[in-house]
C-alpha positions as CSV (number, residue, x, y, z in Angstrom):
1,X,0.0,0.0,0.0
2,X,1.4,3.0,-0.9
3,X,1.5,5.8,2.0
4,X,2.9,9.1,2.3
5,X,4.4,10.6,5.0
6,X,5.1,13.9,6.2
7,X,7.1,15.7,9.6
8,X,8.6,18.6,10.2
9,X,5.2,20.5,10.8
10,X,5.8,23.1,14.1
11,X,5.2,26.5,15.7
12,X,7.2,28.8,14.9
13,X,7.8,32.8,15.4
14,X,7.5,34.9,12.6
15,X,10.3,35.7,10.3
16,X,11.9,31.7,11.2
17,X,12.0,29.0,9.0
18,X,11.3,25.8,9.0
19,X,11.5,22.5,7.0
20,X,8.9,19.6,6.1
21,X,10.2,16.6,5.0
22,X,7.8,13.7,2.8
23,X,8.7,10.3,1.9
24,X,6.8,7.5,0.1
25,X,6.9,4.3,0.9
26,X,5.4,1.3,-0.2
27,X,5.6,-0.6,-4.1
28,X,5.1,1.6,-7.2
29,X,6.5,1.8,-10.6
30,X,7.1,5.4,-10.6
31,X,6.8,9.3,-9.3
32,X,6.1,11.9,-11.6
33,X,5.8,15.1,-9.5
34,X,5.8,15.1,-5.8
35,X,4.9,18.4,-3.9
36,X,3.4,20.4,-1.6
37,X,-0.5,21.9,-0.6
38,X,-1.8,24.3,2.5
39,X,-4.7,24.6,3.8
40,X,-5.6,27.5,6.4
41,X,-9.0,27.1,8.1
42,X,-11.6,28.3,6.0
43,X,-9.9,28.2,3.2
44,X,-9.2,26.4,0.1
45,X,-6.8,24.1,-0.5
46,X,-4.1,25.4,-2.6
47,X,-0.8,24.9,-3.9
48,X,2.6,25.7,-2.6
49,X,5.1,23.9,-5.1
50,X,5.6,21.0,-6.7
51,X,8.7,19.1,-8.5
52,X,8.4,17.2,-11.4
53,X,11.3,15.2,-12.5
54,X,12.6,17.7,-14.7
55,X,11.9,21.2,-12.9
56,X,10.5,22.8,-9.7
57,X,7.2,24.9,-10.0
58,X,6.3,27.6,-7.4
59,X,2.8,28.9,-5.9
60,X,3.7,32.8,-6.4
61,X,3.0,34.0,-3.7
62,X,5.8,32.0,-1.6
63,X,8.2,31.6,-4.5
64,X,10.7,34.0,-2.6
65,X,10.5,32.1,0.5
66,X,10.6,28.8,-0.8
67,X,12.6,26.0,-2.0
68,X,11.5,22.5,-2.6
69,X,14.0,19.6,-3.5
70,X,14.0,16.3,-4.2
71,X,16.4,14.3,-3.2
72,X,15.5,10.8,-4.5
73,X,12.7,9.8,-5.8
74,X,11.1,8.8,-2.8
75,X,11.6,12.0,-1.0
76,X,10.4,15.8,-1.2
77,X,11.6,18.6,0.9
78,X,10.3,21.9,1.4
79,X,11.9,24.8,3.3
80,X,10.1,27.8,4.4
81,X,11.8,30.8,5.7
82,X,10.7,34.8,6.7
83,X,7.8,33.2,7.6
84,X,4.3,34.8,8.1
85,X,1.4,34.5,9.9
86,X,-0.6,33.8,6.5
87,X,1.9,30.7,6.2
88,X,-0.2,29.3,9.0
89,X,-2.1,26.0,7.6
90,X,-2.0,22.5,7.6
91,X,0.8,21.2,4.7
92,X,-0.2,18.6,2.9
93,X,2.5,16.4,0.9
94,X,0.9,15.2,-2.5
95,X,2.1,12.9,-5.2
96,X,1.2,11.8,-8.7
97,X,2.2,7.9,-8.6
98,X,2.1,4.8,-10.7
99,X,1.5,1.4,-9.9
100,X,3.1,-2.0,-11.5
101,X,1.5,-3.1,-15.1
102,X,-0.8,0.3,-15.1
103,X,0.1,3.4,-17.0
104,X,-1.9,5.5,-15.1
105,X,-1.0,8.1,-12.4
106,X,-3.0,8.5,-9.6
107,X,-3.0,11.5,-7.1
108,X,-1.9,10.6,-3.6
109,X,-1.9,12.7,-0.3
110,X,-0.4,12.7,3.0
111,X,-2.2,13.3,6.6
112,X,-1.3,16.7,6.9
113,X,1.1,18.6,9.1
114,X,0.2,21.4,11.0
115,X,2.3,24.9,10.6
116,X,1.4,27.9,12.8
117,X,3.1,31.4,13.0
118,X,2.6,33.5,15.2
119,X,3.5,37.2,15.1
């Protein structure tokens, strides 16, 4: 069964930084694009950025504090930094995977880890 799963989520002060950290696991054939979504409370869910395997791709509005990696291709990393308190949501790792004898993507999401920043 394929699972992802995220950490790094804290509190933090404003103008810190932080890191969050997502790794698959389980069998699949292949990644495409692994990334990263927020959600604030009472809000939408939206994007943040996302990595595909030849190029990164940033929401705008956090492209200056923001850089996502990936290291392997289980793994995606996202660092935050002069955080703000509109940065406060729950981060939500997200991945576009394929299975064995399919060639098919399908979207899959983490729990959720919680950021707040306070001012």
């Amino acid at each position: 069964q394929v699972q992802l799963v995220e950490s790094g989520g804290a509190s933090v002060q404003a103008g810190g930084s932080l890191s969050l950290s997502c790794v698959a696991s389980g069998s699949f054939a292949n990644i495409a694009a692994m990334g990263w979504y927020r959600q604030a409370p009472g809000k939408e869910r939206e994007l943040v950025a996302m990595v595909t395997e030849s190029r990164p791709k940033y929401e705008a509005l956090v492209k200056s504090r923001c850089t996502i990696t990936r290291n392997d291709k289980k793994t995606v990393n996202l660092q935050l930094k002069r955080l703000i308190p509109k940065d406060t949501a729950v981060y939500y790792c997200n991945a576009q995977i394929r299975g064995w004898a399919t060639c098919h993507y399908i979207d899959y999401w983490g729990q959720g880890t919680q950021v707040t920043v306070s001012s």
